[in-house]
N, C-alpha and C positions, 0 to 999 in steps of 0.2 A: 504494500500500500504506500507506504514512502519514494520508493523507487519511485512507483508509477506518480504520486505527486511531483516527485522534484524533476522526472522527465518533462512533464504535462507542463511547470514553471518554464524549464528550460525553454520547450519550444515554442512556447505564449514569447519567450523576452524575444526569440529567433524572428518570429514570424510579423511581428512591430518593429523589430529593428533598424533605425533611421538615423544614419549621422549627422548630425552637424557640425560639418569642417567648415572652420572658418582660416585662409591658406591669406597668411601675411608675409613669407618670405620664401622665397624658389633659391633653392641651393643647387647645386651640380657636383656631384663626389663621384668622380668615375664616369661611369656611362652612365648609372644612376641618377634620374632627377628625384630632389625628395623636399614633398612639400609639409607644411607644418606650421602652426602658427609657437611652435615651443622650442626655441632652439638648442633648450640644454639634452630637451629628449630626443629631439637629430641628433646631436654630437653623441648620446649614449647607443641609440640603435648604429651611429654609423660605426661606430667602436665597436659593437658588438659582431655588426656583419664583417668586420675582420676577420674572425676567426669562423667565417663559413669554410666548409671543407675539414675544419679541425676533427679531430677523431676523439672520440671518447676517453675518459679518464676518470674512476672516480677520485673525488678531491683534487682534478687538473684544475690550474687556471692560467695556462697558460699554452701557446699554441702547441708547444706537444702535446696535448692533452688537456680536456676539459671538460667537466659537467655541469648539469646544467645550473644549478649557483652559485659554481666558483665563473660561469660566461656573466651571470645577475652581478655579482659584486665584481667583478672586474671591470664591468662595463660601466658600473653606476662610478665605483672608486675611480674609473678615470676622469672623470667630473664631480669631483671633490665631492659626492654623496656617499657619505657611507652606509652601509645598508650590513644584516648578519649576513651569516655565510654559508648558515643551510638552510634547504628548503621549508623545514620548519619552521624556523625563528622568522623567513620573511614571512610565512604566512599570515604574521600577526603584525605585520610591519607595516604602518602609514595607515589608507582607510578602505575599506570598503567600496568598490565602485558597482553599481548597474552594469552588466553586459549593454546595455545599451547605450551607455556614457562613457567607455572605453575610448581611450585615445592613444596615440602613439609615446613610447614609453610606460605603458601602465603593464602590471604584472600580472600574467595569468597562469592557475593553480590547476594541474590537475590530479587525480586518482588511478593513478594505473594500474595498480594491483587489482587481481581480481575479485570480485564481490567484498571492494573496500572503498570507502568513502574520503578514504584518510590520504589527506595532501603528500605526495611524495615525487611532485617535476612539478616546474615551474619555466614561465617564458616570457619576453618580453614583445608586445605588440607593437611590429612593426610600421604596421599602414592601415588603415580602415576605409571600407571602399563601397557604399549602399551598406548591404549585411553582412558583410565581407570581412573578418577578420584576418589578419596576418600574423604571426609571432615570431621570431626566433630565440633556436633552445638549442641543448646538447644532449641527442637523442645516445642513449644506448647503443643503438643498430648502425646510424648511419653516422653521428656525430652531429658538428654543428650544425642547423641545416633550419629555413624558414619553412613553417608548415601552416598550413589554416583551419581554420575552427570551423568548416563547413567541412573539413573530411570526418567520416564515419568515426573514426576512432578517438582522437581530440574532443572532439563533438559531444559523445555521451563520457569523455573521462572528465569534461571539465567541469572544475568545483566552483571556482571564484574568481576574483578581481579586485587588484588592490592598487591604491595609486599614491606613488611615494614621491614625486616632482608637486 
């Protein structure tokens, strides 16, 4: 009965989901154009997409190696935020956001163990696009790598949203 309520929630926030970007500065990083009206959270997502391609580690933070809250605190500490250093401790870290009021650089929680509800990955969203989430994280399988919260698996592991800028 829970499950089937906090599905039912999930897909209500999904199915209303409407951005409000409001784009006051156009940057160019690469071939990358990345809009945003919050510069310090450009500078932290373009830190982080540094280490796309990085391979997995647990307790890496650094390009040989990284998971996914030592990519969170590496990427915030390179913009004098400092933030804890495991997925845990960020859980409780800053506030609470709406899926629906997600904006770029805010943290997203997921559950991936099975038939558990209990935070253990964590990502940071990179772009928001209509319903469109983006994040990048440091997966297990594949390592660093941007994935979206409209694929199947993300989708139903994810718990929350929390916003530390």
């Amino acid at each position: 009965m829970r499950t089937a309520l906090l599905l039912c929630l999930i897909l209500f926030s999904f199915s209303s989901c409407k951005s409000a970007r409001h784009t006051k500065a156009v940057t160019k990083k690469g071939s990358k154009v990345i809009t945003s009206d919050n510069s310090k959270a450009d500078d932290i997502v373009n830190y982080a997409q540094q280490f796309e391609g990085v391979r997995y580690k647990y307790g890496g933070t650094t390009k040989k190696g990284m998971d996914c809250s030592g990519l969170i605190h590496t990427s915030y500490k390179s913009n004098a935020v400092l933030l804890p250093r495991t997925t845990k401790d960020l859980s409780t870290s800053g506030s609470w956001v709406d899926l629906k009021e997600v904006k770029k650089g805010d943290l997203l929680f997921f559950a991936t163990k099975k038939n558990s509800r209990k935070v253990n990955h964590v990502g940071i969203v990179t772009d928001i696009n209509k319903d469109d989430v983006e994040f990048i994280h440091a997966s297990t399988s594949k390592g660093v790598i941007t994935s979206n919260l409209k694929e199947r698996y993300w989708y139903f592991a994810f718990v929350q949203a929390r916003r530390v800028l």
